[in-house]
VMD Tcl script that builds the backbone (N, CA, C; Angstrom):
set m [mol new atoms 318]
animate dup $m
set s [atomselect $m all]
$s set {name element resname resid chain x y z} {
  {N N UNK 1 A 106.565 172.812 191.488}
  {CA C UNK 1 A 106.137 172.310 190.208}
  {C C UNK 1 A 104.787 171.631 190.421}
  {N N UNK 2 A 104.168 172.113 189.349}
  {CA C UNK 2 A 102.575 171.273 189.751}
  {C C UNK 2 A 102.006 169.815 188.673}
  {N N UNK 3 A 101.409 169.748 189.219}
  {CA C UNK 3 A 100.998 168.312 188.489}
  {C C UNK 3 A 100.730 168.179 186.773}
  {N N UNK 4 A 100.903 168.942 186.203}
  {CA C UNK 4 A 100.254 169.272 185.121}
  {C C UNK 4 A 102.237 169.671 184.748}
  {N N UNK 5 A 102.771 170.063 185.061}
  {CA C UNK 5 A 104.148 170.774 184.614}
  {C C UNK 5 A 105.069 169.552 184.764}
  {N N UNK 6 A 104.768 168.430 186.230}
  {CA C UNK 6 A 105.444 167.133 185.973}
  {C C UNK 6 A 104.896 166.094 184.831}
  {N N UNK 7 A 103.925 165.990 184.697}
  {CA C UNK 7 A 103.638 165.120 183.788}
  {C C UNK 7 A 103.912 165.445 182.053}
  {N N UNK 8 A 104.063 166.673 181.991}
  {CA C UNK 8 A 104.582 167.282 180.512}
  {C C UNK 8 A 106.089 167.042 180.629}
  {N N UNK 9 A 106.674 166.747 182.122}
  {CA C UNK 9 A 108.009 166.810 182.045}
  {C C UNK 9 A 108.541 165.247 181.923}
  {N N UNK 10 A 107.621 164.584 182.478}
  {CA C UNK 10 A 107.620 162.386 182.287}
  {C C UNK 10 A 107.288 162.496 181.039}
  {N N UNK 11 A 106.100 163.061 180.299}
  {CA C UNK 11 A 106.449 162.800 178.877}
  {C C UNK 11 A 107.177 163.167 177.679}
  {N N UNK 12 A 107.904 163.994 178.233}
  {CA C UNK 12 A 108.712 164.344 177.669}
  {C C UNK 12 A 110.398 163.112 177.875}
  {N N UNK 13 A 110.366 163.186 179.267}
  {CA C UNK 13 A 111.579 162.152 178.986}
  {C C UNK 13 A 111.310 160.781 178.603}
  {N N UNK 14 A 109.825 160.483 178.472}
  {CA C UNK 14 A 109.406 159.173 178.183}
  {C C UNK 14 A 109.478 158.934 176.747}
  {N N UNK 15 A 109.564 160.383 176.204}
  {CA C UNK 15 A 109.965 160.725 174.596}
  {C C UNK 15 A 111.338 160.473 174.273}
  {N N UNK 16 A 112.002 161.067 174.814}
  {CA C UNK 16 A 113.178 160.846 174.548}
  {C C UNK 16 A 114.130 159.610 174.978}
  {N N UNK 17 A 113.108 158.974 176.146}
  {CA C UNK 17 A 113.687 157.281 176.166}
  {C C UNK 17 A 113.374 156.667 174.757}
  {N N UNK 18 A 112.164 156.580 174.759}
  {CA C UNK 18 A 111.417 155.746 173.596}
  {C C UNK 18 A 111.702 156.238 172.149}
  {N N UNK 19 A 112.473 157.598 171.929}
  {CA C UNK 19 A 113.425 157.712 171.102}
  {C C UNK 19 A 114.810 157.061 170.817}
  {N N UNK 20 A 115.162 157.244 171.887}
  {CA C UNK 20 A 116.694 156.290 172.410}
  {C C UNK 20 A 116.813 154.845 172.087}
  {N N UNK 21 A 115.408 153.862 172.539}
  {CA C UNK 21 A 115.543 152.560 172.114}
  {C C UNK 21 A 114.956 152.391 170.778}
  {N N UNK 22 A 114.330 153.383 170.281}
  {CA C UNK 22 A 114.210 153.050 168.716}
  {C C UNK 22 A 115.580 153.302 168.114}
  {N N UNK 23 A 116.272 153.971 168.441}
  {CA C UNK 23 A 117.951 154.120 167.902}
  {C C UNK 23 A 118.674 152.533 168.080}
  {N N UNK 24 A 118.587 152.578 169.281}
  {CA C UNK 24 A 119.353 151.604 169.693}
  {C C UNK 24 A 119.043 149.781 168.844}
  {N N UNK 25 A 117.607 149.950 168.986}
  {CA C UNK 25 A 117.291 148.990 168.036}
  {C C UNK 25 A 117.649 149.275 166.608}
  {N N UNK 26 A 117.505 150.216 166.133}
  {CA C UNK 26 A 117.749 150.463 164.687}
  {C C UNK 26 A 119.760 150.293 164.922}
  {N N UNK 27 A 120.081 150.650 165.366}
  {CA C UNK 27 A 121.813 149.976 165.498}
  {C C UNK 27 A 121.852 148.818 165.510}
  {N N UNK 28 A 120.983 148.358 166.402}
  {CA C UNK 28 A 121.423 146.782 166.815}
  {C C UNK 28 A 121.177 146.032 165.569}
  {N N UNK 29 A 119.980 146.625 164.692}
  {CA C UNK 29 A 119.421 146.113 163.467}
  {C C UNK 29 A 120.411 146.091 162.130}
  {N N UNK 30 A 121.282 147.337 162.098}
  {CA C UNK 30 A 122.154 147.337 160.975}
  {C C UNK 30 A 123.894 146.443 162.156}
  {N N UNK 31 A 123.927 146.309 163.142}
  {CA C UNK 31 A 124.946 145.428 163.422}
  {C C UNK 31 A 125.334 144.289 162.799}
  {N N UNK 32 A 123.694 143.889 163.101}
  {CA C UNK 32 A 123.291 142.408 163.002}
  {C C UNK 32 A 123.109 142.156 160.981}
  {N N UNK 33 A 122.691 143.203 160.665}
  {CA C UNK 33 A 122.875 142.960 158.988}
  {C C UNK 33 A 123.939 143.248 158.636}
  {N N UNK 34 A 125.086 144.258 159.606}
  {CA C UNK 34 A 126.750 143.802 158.713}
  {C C UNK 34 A 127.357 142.736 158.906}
  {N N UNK 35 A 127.181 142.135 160.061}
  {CA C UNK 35 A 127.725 141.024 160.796}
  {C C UNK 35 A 127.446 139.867 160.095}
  {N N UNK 36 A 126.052 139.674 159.902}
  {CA C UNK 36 A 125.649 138.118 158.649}
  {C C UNK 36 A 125.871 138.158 157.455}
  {N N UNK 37 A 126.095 139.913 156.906}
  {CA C UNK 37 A 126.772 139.816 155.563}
  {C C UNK 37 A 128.096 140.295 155.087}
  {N N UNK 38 A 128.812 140.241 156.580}
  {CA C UNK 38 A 130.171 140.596 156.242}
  {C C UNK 38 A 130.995 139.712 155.545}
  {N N UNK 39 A 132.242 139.953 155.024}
  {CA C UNK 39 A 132.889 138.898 154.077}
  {C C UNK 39 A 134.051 138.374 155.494}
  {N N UNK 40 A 134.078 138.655 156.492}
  {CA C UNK 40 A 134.480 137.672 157.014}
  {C C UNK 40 A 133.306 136.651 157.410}
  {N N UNK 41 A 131.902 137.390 158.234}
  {CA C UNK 41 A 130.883 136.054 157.975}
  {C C UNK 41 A 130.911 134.897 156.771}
  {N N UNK 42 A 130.804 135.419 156.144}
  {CA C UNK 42 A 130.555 134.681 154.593}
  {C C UNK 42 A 132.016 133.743 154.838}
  {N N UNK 43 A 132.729 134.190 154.472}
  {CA C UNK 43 A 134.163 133.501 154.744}
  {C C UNK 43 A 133.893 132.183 156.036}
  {N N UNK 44 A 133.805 132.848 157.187}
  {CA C UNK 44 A 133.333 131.631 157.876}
  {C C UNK 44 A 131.919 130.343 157.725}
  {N N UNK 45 A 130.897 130.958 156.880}
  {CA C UNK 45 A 130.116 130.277 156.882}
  {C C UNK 45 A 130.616 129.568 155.719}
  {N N UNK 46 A 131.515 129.860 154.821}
  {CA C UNK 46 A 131.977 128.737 153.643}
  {C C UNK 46 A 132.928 127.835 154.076}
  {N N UNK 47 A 133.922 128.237 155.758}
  {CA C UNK 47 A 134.733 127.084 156.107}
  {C C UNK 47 A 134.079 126.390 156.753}
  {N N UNK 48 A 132.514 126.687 157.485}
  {CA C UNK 48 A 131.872 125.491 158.047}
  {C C UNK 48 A 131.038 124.738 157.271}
  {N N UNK 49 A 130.824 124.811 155.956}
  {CA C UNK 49 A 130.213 124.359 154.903}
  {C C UNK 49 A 131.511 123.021 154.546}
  {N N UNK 50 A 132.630 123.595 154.306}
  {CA C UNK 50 A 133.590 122.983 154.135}
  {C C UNK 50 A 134.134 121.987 155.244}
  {N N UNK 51 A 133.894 122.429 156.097}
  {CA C UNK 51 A 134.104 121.094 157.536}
  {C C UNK 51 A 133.151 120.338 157.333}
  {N N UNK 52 A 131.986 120.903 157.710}
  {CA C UNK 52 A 130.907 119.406 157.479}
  {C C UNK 52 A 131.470 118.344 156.094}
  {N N UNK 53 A 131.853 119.186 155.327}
  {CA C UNK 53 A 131.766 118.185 154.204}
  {C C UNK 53 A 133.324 117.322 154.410}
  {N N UNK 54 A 133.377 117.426 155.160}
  {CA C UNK 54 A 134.768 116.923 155.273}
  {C C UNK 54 A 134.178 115.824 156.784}
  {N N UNK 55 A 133.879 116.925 157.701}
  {CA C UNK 55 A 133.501 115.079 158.295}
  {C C UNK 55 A 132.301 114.340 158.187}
  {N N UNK 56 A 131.707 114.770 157.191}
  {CA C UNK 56 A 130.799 113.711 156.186}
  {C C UNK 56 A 131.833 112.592 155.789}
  {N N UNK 57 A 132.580 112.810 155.032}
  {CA C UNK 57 A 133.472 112.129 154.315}
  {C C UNK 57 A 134.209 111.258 154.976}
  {N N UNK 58 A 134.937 112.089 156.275}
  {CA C UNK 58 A 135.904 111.046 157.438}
  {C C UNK 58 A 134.818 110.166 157.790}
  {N N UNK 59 A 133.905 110.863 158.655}
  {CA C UNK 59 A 132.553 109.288 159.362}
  {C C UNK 59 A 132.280 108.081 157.804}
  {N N UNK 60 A 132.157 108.581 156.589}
  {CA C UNK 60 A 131.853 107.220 155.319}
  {C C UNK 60 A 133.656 106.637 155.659}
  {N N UNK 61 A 134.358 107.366 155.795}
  {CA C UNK 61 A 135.781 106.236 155.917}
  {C C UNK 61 A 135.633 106.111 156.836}
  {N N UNK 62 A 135.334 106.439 158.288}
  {CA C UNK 62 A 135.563 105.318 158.920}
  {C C UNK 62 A 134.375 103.943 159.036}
  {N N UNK 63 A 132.962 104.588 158.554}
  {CA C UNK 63 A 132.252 103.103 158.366}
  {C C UNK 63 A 132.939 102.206 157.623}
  {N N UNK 64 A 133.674 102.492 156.495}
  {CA C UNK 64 A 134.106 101.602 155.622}
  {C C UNK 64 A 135.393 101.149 156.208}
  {N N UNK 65 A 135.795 101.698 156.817}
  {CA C UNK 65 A 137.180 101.037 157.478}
  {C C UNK 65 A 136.448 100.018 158.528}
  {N N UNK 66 A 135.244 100.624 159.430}
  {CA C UNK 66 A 134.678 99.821 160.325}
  {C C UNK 66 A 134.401 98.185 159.627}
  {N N UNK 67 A 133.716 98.327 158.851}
  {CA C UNK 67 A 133.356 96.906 158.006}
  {C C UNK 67 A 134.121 96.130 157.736}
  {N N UNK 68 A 135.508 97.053 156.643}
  {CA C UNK 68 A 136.520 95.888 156.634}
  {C C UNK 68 A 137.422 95.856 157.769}
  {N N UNK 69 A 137.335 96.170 158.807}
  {CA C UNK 69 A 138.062 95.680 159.903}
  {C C UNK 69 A 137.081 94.420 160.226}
  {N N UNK 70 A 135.568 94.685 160.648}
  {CA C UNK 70 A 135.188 93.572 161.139}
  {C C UNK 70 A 135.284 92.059 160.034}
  {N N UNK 71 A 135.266 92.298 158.720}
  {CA C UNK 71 A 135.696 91.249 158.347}
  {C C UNK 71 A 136.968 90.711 158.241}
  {N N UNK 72 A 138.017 91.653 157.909}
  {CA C UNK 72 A 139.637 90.894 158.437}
  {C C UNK 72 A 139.415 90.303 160.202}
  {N N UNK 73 A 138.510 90.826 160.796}
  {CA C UNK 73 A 138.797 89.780 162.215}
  {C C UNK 73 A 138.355 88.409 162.072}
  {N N UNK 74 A 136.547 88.419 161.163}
  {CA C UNK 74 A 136.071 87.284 161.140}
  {C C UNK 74 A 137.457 85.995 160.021}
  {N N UNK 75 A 138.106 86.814 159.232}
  {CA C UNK 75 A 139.043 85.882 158.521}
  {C C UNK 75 A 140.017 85.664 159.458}
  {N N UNK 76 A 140.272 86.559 160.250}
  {CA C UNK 76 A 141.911 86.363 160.927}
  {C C UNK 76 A 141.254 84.532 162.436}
  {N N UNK 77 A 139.999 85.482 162.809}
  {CA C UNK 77 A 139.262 83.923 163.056}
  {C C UNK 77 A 139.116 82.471 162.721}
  {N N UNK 78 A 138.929 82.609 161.785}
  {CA C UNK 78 A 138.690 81.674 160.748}
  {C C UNK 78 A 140.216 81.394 160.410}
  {N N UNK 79 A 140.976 81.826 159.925}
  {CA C UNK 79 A 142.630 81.501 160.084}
  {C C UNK 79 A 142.949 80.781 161.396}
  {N N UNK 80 A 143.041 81.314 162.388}
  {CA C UNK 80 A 143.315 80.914 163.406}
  {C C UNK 80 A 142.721 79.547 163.737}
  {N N UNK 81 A 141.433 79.752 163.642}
  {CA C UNK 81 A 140.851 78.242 163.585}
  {C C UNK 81 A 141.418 77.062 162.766}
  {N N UNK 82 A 141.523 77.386 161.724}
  {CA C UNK 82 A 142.328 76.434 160.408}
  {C C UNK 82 A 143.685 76.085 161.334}
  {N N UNK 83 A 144.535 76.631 161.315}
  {CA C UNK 83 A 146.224 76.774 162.450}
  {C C UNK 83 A 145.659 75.637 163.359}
  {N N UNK 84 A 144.861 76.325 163.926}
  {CA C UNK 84 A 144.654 75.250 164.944}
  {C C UNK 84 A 144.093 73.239 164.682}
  {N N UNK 85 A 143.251 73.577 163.898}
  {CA C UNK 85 A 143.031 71.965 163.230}
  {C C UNK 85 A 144.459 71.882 162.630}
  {N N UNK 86 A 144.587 72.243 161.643}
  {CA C UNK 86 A 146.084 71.896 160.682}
  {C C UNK 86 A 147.457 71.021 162.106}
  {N N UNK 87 A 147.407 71.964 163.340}
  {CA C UNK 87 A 148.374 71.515 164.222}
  {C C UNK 87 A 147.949 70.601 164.405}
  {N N UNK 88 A 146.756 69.728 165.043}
  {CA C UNK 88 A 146.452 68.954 165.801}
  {C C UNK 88 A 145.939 67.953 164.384}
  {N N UNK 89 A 146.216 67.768 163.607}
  {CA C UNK 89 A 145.921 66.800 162.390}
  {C C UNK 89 A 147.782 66.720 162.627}
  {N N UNK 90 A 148.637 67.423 162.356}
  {CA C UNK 90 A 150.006 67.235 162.055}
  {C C UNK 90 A 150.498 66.379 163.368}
  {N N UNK 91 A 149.902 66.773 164.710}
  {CA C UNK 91 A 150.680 65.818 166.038}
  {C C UNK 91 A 150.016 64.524 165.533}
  {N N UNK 92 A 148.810 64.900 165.294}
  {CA C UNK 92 A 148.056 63.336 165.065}
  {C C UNK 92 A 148.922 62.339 163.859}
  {N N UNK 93 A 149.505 63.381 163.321}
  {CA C UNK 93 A 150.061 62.240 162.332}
  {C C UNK 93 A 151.574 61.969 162.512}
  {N N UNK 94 A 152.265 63.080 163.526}
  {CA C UNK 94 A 153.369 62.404 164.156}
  {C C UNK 94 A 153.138 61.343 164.683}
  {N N UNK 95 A 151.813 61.456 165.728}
  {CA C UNK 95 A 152.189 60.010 167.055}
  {C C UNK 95 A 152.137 59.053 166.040}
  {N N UNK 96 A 150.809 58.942 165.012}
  {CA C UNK 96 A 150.787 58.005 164.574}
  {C C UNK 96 A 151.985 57.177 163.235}
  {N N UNK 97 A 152.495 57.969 163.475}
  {CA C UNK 97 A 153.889 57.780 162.305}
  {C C UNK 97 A 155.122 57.519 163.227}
  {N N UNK 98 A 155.057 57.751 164.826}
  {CA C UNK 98 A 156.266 57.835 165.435}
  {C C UNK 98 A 157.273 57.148 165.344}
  {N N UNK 99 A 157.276 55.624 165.068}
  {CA C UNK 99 A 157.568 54.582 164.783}
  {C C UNK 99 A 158.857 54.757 163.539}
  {N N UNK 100 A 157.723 54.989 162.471}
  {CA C UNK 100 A 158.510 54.929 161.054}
  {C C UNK 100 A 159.241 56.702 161.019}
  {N N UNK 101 A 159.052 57.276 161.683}
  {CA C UNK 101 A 160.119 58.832 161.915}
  {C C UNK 101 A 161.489 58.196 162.482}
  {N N UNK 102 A 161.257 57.307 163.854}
  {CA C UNK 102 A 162.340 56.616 164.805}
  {C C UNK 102 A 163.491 56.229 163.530}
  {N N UNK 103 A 162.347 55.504 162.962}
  {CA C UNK 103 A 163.508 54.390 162.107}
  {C C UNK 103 A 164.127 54.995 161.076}
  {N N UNK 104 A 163.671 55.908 160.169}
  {CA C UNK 104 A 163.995 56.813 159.464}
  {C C UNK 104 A 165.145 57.868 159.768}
  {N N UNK 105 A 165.310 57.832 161.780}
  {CA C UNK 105 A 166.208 59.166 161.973}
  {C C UNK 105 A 165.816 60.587 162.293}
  {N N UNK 106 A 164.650 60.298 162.190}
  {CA C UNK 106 A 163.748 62.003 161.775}
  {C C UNK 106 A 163.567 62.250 163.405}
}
mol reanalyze $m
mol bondsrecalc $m
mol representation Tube
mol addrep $m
């Protein structure tokens, strides 16, 4: 085979490669357009539409749960604190009453 008979024969299969990946792209091209407009796509892209919006919604409850938790602690604080004066006003007014409790019976 001579030089002139191989090179008609490379372009020729260089034809029929470069035929082949224009196919192949043109497949890959209608894959990819049934695939993003299939109704199961669609279907899935409306349940992830639907999740986000859902943990949109859970993260606003839990900020709002976050908040009023931190303020039931600052009250349950503040309670606790009160308990605590209230006791130590009440011993204070045992010792100082101990006397008249004695005599009383108490």
């Amino acid at each position: 085979m001579n030089l002139e008979e191989r090179i008609q024969q490379l372009e020729k299969e260089n034809a029929k490669l470069k035929k082949r990946a224009e196919e192949a792209e043109g497949e890959v091209t209608i894959v990819k357009g049934i695939g993003m407009n299939s109704p199961e796509m669609r279907a899935l892209k409306t349940r992830v539409e639907q999740l986000e919006k859902s943990l949109a919604n859970a993260l606003e409850v839990n900020e709002s749960h976050q908040r009023y938790n931190g303020k039931l602690q600052q009250r349950t604080s503040e309670l606790e604190r009160d308990n605590r004066l209230l006791s130590k006003q009440i011993s204070d007014y045992i010792r100082k009453h101990e006397d008249r409790f004695r005599k009383a019976g108490i």
